[in-house]
C-alpha positions as CSV (number, residue, x, y, z in Angstrom):
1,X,8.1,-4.1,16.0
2,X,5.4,-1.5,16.5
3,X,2.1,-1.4,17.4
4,X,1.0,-0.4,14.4
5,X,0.1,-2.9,11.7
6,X,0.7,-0.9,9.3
7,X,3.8,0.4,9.8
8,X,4.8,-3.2,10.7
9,X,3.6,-4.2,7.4
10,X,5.5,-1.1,5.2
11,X,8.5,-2.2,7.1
12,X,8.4,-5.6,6.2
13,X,7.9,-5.3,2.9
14,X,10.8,-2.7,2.7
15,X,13.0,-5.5,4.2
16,X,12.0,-8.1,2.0
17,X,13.1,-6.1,-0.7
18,X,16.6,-5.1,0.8
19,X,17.4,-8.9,1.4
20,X,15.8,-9.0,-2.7
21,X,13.4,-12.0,-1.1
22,X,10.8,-13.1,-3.8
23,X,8.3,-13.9,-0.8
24,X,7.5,-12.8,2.3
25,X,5.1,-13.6,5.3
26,X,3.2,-11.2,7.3
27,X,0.9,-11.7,10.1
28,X,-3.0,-10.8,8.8
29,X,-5.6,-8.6,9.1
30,X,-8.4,-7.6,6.9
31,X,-7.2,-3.7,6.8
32,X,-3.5,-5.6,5.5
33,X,-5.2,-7.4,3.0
34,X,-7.1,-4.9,1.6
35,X,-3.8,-2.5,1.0
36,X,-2.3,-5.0,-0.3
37,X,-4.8,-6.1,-3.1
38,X,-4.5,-2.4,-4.1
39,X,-0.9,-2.5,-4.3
40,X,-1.3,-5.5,-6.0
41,X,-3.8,-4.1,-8.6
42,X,-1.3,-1.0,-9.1
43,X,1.2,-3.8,-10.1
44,X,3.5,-3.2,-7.3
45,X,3.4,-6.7,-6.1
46,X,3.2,-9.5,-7.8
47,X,0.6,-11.2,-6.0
48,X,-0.7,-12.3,-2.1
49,X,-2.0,-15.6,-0.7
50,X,-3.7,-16.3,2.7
51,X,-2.2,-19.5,4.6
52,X,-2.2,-20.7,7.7
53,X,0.9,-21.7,9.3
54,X,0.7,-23.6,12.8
55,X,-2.6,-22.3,13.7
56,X,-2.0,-18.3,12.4
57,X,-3.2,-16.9,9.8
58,X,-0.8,-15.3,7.5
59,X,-0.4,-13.4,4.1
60,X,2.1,-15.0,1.7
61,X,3.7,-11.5,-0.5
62,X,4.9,-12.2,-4.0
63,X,7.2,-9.3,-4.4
64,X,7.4,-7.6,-7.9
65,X,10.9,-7.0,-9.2
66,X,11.5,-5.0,-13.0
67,X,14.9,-6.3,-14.4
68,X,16.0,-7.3,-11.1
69,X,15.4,-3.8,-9.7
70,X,12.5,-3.8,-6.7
71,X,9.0,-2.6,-8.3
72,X,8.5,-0.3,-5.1
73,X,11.1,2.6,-4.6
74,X,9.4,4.1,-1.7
75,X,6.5,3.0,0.8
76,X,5.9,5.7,3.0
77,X,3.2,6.2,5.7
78,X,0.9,9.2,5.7
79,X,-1.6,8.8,8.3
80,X,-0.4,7.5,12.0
81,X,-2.1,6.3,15.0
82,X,-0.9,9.7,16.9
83,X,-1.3,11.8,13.6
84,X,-4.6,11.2,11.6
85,X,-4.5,12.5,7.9
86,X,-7.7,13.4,6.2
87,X,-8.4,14.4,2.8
88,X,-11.2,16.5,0.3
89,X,-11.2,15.5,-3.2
90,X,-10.3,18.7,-4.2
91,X,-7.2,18.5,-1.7
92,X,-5.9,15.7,-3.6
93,X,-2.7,15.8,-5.1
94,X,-0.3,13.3,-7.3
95,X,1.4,11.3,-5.0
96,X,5.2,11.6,-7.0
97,X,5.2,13.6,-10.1
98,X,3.2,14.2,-13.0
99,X,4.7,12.5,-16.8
100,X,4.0,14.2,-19.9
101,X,0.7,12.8,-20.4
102,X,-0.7,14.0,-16.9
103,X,-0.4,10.5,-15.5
104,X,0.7,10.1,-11.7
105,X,3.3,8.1,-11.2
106,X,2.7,6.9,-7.5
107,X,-0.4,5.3,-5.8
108,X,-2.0,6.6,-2.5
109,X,-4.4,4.8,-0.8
110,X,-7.0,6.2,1.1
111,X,-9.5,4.8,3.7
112,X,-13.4,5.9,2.9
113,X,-16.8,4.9,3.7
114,X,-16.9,3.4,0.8
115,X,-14.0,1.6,1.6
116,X,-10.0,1.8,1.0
117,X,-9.0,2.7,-2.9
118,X,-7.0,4.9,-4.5
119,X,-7.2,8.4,-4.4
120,X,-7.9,8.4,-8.7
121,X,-10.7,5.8,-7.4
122,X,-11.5,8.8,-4.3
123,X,-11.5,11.6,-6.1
124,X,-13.7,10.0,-9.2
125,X,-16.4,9.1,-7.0
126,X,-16.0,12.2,-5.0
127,X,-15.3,10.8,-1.8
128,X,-12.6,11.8,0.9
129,X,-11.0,10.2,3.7
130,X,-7.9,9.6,5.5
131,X,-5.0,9.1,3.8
132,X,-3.3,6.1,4.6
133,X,-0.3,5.4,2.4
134,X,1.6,6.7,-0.4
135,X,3.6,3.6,-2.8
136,X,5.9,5.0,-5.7
């Protein structure tokens, strides 16, 4: 594993969905749980659950599958410890592809002052920051 949390986490979750586990266990942190309630909220997951399991801490992952196909067809990190990504609203942009309708198809969460959200959330508000993840 890395040092970074999470990259640790993305990969974890990628695994789970390779072995097609319906749960998986990750070691927390507030910055984890707060990705992961987004995710969550974009209906990527199905839901999380803090435990503690022999004295640690832990975050129980429900993981989302659409007839039997994984919810989540890419997790990719933008910003890294080495590399920090930051982000205007106005240098926003959709995180996949645009439908029809002008709806993004992919979620990217972004770490403000205000908090972490998503960039629709960011860019509404009119807030930038550094761009932590892209989920599609």
């Amino acid at each position: 594993m890395s040092i970074d949390p999470i990259s640790n986490l993305i990969v974890m979750i990628k695994n789970g969905y390779r072995r097609n586990s319906q749960k998986i266990y990750v070691p927390f942190s507030k910055e984890k749980e707060r990705i992961l309630k987004i995710i969550v909220k974009e209906k990527y997951l199905k839901n999380i659950k803090l435990i503690e399991k022999n004295k640690q801490k832990l975050i129980l992952i429900r993981l989302f599958y659409q007839n039997d196909c994984p919810a989540i067809t890419e997790i990719k990190r933008i910003s890294k410890p080495g590399q920090r990504i930051y982000a205007k609203p106005s240098q926003f942009r959709p995180t996949l592809a645009l439908t029809k309708r002008g709806k993004d198809l992919g979620t990217t969460i972004i770490s403000t002052s205000k908090g972490m959200m998503t960039t629709k959330e960011a860019k509404k508000k009119n807030i930038g920051g550094e761009l932590i993840l892209k989920v599609y």
